[in-house]
C-alpha positions as CSV (number, residue, x, y, z in Angstrom):
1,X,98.4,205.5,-80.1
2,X,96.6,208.2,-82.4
3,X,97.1,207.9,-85.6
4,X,99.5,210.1,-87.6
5,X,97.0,211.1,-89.7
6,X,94.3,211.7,-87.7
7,X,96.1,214.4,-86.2
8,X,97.4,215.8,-89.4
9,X,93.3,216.1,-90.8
10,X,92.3,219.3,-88.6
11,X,95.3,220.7,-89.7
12,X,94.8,219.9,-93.2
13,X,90.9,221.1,-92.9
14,X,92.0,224.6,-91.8
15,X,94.4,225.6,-94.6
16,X,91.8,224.8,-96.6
17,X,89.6,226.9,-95.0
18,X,92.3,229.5,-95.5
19,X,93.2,228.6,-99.1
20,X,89.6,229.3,-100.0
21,X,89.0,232.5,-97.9
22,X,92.5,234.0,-99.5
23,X,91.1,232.8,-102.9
24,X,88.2,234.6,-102.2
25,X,89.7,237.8,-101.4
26,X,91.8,237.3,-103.9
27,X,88.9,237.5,-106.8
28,X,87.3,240.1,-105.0
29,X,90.2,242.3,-105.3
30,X,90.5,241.7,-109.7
31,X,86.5,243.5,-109.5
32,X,85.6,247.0,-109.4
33,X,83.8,247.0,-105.9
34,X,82.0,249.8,-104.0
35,X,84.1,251.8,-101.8
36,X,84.4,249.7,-98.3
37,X,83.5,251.1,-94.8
38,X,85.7,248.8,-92.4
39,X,85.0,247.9,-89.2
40,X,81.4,246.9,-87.7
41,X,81.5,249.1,-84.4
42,X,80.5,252.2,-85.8
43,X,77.3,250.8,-87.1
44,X,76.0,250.5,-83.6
45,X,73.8,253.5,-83.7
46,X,70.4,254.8,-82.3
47,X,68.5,255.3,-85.9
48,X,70.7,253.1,-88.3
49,X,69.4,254.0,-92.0
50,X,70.0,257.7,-91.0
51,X,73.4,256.8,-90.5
52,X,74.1,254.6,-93.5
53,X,72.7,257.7,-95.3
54,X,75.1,260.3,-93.9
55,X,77.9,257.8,-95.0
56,X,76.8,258.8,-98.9
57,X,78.0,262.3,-98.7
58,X,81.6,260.8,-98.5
59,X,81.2,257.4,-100.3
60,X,78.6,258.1,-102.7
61,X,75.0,256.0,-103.3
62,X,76.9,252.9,-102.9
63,X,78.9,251.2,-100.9
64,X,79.9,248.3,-98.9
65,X,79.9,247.0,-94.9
66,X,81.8,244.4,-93.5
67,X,80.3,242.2,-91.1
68,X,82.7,240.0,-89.9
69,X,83.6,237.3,-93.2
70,X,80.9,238.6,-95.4
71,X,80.3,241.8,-97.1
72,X,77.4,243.5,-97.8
73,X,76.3,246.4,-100.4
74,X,74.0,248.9,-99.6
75,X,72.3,250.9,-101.6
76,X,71.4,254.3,-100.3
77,X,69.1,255.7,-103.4
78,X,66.1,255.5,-105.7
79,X,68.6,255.1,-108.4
80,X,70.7,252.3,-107.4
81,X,67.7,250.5,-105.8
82,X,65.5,250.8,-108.5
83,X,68.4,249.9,-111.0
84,X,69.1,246.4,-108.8
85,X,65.6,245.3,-107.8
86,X,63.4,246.3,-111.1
87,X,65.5,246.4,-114.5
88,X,68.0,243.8,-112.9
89,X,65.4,242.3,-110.9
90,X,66.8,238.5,-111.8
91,X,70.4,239.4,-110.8
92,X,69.4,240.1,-107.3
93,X,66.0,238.3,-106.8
94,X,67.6,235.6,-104.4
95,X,67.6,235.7,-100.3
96,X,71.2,234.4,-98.4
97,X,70.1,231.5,-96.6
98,X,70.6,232.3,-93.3
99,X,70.0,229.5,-90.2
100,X,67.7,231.6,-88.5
101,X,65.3,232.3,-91.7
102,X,65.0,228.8,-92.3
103,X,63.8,228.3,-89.0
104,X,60.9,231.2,-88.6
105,X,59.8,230.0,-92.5
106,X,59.9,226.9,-92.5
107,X,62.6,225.8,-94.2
108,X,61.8,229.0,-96.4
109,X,58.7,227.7,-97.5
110,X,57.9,231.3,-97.7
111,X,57.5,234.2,-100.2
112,X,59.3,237.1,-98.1
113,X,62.6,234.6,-97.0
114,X,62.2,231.6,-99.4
115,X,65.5,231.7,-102.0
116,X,64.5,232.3,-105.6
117,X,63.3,229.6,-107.7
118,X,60.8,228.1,-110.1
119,X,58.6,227.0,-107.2
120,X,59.3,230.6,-105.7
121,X,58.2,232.5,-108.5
122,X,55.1,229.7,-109.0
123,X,54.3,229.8,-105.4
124,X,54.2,233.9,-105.7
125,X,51.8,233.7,-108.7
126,X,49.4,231.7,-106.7
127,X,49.4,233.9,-103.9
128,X,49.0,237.1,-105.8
129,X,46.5,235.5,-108.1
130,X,44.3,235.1,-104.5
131,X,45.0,238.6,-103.7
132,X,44.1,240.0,-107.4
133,X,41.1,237.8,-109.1
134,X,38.9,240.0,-106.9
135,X,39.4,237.9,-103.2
136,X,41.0,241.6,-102.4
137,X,37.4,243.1,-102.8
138,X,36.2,240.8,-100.0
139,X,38.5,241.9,-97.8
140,X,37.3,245.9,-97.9
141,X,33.6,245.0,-96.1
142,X,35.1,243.3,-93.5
143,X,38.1,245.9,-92.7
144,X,35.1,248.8,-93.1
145,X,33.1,246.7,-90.6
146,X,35.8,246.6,-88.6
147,X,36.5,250.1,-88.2
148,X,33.0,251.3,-88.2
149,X,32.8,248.9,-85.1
150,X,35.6,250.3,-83.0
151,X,34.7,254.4,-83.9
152,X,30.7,253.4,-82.5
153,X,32.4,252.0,-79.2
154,X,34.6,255.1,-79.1
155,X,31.5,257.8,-79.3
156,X,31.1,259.4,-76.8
157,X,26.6,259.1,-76.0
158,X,25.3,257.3,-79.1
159,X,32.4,231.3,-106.0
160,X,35.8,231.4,-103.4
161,X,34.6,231.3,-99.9
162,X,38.2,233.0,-99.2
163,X,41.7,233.6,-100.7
164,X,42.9,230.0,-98.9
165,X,39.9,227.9,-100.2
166,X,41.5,229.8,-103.9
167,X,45.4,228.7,-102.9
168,X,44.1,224.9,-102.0
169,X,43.4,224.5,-105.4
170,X,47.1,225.1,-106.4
171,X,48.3,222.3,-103.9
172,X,49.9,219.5,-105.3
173,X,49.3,220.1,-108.6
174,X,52.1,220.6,-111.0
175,X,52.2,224.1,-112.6
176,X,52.9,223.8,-116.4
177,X,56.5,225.5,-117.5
178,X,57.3,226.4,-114.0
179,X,59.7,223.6,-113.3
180,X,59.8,220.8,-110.9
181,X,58.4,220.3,-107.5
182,X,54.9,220.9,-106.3
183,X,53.1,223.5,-103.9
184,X,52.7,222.0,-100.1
185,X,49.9,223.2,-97.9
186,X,53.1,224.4,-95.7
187,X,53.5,227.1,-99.1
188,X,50.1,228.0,-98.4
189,X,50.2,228.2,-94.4
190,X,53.3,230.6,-94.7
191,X,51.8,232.6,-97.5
192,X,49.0,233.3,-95.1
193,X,52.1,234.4,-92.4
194,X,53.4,236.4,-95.1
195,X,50.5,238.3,-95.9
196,X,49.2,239.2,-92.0
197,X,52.8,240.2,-91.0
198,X,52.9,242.0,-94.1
199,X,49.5,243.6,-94.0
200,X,48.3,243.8,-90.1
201,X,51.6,244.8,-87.9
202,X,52.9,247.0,-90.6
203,X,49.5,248.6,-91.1
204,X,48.9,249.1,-87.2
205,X,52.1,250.7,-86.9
206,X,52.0,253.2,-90.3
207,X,48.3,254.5,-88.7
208,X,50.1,255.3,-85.4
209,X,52.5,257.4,-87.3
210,X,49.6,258.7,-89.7
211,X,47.9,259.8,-86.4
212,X,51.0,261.0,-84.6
213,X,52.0,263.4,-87.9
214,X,48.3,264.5,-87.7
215,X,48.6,265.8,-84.2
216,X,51.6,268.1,-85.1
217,X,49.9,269.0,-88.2
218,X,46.4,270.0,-87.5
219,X,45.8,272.5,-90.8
220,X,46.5,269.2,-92.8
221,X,43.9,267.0,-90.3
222,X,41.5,270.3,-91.2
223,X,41.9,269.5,-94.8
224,X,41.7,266.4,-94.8
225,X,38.2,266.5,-93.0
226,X,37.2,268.9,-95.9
227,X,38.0,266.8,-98.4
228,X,36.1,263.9,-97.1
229,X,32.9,266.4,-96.2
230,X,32.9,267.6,-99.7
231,X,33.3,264.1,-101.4
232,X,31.2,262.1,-98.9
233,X,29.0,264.7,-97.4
234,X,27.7,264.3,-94.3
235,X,28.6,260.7,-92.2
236,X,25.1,260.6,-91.3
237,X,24.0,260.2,-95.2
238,X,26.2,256.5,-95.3
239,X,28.0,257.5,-98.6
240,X,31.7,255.8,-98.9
241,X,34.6,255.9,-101.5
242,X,35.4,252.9,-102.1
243,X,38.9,251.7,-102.2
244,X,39.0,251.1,-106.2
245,X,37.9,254.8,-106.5
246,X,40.4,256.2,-103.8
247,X,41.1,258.6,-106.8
248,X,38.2,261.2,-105.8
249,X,40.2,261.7,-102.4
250,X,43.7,263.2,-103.9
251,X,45.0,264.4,-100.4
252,X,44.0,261.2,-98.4
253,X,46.1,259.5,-100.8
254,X,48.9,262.5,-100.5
255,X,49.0,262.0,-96.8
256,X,49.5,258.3,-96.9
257,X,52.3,258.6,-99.5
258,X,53.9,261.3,-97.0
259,X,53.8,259.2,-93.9
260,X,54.9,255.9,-96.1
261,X,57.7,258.0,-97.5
262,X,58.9,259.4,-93.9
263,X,58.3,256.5,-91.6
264,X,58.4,253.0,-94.0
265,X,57.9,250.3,-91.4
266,X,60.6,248.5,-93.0
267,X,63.2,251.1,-93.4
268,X,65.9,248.5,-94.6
269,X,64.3,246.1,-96.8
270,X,65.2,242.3,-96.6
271,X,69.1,241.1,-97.6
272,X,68.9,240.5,-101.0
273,X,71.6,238.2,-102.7
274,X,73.1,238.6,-105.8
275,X,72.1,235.0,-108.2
276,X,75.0,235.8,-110.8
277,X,77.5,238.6,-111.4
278,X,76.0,241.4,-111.8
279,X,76.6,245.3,-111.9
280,X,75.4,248.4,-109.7
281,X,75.9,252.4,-110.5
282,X,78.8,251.0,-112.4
283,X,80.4,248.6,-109.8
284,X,81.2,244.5,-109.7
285,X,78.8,242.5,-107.8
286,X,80.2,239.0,-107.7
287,X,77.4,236.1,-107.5
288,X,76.9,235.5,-103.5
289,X,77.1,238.9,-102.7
290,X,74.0,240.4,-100.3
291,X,72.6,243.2,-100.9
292,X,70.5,245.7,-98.4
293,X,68.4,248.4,-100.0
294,X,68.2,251.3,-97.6
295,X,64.7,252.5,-98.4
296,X,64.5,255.4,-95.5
297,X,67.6,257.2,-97.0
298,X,66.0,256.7,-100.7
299,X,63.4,258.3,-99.0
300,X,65.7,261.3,-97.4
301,X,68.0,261.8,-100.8
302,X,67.8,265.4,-101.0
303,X,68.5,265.1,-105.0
304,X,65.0,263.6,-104.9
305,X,63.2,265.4,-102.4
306,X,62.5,269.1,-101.7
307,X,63.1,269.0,-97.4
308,X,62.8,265.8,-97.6
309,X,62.4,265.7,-93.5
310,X,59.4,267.6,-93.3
311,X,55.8,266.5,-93.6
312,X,54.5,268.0,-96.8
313,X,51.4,265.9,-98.5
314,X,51.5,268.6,-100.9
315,X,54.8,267.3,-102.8
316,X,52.6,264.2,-104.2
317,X,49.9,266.6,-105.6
318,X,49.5,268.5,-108.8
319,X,51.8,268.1,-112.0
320,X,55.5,267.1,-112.1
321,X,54.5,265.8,-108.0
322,X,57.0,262.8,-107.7
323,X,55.0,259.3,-107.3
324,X,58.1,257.5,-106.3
325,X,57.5,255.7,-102.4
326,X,59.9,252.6,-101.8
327,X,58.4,251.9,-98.4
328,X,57.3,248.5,-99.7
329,X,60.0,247.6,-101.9
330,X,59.8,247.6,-105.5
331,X,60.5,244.5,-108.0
332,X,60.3,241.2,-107.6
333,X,60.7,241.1,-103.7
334,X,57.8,243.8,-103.0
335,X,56.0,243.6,-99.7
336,X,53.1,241.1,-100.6
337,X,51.0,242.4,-98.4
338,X,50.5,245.9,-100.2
339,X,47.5,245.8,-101.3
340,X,46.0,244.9,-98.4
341,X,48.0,247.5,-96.1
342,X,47.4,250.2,-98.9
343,X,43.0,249.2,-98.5
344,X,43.6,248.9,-95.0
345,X,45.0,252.8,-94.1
346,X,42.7,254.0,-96.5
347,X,39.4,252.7,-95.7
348,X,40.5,253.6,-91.7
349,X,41.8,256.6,-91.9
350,X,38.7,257.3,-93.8
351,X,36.2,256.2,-91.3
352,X,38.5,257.7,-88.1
353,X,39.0,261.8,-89.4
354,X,34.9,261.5,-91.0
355,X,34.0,260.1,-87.1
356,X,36.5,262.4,-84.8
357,X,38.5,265.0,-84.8
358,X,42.5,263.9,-83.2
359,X,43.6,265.9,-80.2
360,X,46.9,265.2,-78.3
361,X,45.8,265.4,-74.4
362,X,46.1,268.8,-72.5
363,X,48.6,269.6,-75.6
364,X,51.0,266.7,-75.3
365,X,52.2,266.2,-78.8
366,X,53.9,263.0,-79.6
367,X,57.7,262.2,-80.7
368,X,58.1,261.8,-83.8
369,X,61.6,259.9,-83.4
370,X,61.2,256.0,-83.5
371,X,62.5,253.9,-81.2
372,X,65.9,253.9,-80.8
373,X,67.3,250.2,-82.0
374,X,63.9,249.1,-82.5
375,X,65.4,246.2,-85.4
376,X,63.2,245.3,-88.3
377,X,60.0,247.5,-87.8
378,X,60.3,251.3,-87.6
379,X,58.1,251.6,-84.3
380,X,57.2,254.9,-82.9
381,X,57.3,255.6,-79.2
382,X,53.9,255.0,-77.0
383,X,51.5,258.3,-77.1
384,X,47.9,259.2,-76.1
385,X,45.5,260.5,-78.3
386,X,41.9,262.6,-77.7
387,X,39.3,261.5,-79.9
388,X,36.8,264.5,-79.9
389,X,33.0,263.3,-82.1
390,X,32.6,266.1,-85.2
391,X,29.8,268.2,-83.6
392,X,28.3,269.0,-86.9
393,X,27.5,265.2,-87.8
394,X,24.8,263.3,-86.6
395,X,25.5,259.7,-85.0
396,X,25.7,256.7,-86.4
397,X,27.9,255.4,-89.5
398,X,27.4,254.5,-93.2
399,X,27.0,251.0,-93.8
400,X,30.2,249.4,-95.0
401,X,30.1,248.8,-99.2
402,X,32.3,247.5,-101.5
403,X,30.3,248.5,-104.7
């Protein structure tokens, strides 16, 4: 016969479960929360940041989703974003720990995924110390090399040995007033992960967007092709801007921002999770809370932006020009691989509009809507491109530099 109590303990277990999910409620409701949107069905949509940003002209900047048990604030602005993630960059510096993150990081041995910590934030230094005690500069030969390489197949007739060896040296080793536990090669291996994701894909899918915008935009490709004659001269002659001196090529950079500003490959940043309570635009964020930054309808706020949907390099140039792009994140929790995807579309896009001049094929201009439910990465849809040699330049390409 089965025990009396035995029967009684799943019972007992589930209105305890209740006891703390009413209890829960029951603080949230004492705070000053952001508006809620209920229900989870309407979020099923084609282009989902475009939709959380519609929801602002109702509900304001902020505001919150339920999904399921657990809500989640998202913030729809530069100003709510940049008040969470930079001045109150502590409050909201942590990652939920969700099953399926430990898994692809290694028990979030990560930068991108890993909670916040003291190893976190001593793991991060090491990382961006390899990135910033000049391993970046090796890195702009080998991406020049790389693209000079692919625009010669295109033409048509005619110390550190690396940043790893640098991030070895921080295994193992305790790292003076940043707390307890040590960097494992695994913190290294994933840093590595973190970087390419972060650097590669993102980059590869930004120059498809950079190319596809240049196709509907020819007088901008025009100028661009100026620019780069007048600064560089002619290919032939093998002179280069490099990256640290990306300066002497204002609407290059103007471009770049533009495309970064309308297509971020990440339009909503990583869950965030709030470390303590905390405050937003003037609303309660209890400790535990997640919090999504929506960085394509920051992008889109029309109290920011002048048309904010149309492809206008010009708004980042000459005085007052706004400077603010989210499309890596900001804070604490930016993109660690920015640096190299910033080098990356410069030093190609370079190299590509001094080489060829971009054509769609027998005028078939790309989409520029992304794919619809296309999850993390804002991909755009598969198009053809003509790459037609500059007749005035002679063959051949500048050596790559990094001087």
């Amino acid at each position: 016969m089965v025990p009396v109590g035995l029967l009684l303990l799943p019972l007992l277990l589930a209105l305890l479960a209740g006891a703390r999910l009413l209890w829960g409620q029951w603080k949230l409701r004492s705070l000053h929360l952001p508006p809620l949107v209920p229900g989870f069905l309407h979020l099923l949509q084609p282009n989902l940041p475009i939709y959380l940003l519609g929801l602002t002209q109702k509900l304001g900047p902020i505001y919150r989703l339920r999904l399921g048990l657990q809500d989640v604030v998202v913030l729809n602005s530069k100003r709510t974003i940049e008040e969470a993630m930079v001045r109150k960059w502590v409050d909201f510096a942590g990652r939920p720990q969700i099953p399926s993150y430990k898994l692809v990081s290694q028990h979030c041995e990560d930068i991108s995924l890993g909670d916040y910590s003291l190893l976190w934030k001593a793991h991060k230094k090491l990382t961006r110390s390899a990135l910033l005690l000049g391993i970046r500069n090796s890195m702009e030969p080998w991406v020049e090399q790389l693209t000079q390489e692919f625009c010669e197949e295109s033409m048509v007739a005619g110390q550190w040995r690396d940043m790893v060896d640098y991030m070895l040296q921080g295994v193992g080793r305790p790292r003076e007033g940043e707390g307890p536990g040590q960097l494992l090669e695994g913190h290294v291996h994933m840093s590595v992960v973190d970087l390419f994701i972060g650097g590669t894909e993102t980059t590869a899918i930004t120059l498809s967007w950079a190319v596809a915008f240049l196709l509907h935009h020819p007088e901008i490709q025009q100028r661009l092709q100026e620019e780069l004659d007048r600064e560089l001269g002619p290919r032939a002659s093998g002179a280069r801007v490099p990256f640290k001196d990306r300066a002497r090529l204002p609407l290059l950079n103007a471009t770049i921002a533009e495309v970064l500003r309308l297509r971020p490959v990440v339009p909503l940043a990583l869950p965030h999770r709030a470390t303590r309570r905390s405050s937003i635009f003037g609303y309660d964020i209890p400790e535990g809370m997640v919090v999504i930054p929506n960085l394509q309808g920051a992008h889109l706020d029309e109290t920011v932006w002048e048309q904010p949907h149309e492809f206008r390099p010009d708004r980042f140039l000459g005085p007052g020009a706004n400077p603010c792009v989210l499309a890596f994140g900001c804070g604490a929790r930016v993109c660690l691989g920015e640096p190299l995807a910033r080098l990356e579309l410069f030093v190609v896009l370079v190299h590509l509009l001094r080489a060829f001049t971009l054509l769609p094929p027998a005028g078939a201009l790309p989409s520029l809507q992304p794919y619809p439910y296309c999850g993390l990465n804002l991909k755009m849809q598969p198009f053809q491109v003509r790459l037609q040699p500059r007749e005035a330049e002679a063959p051949g390409l500048g050596s790559a530099s990094d001087q």
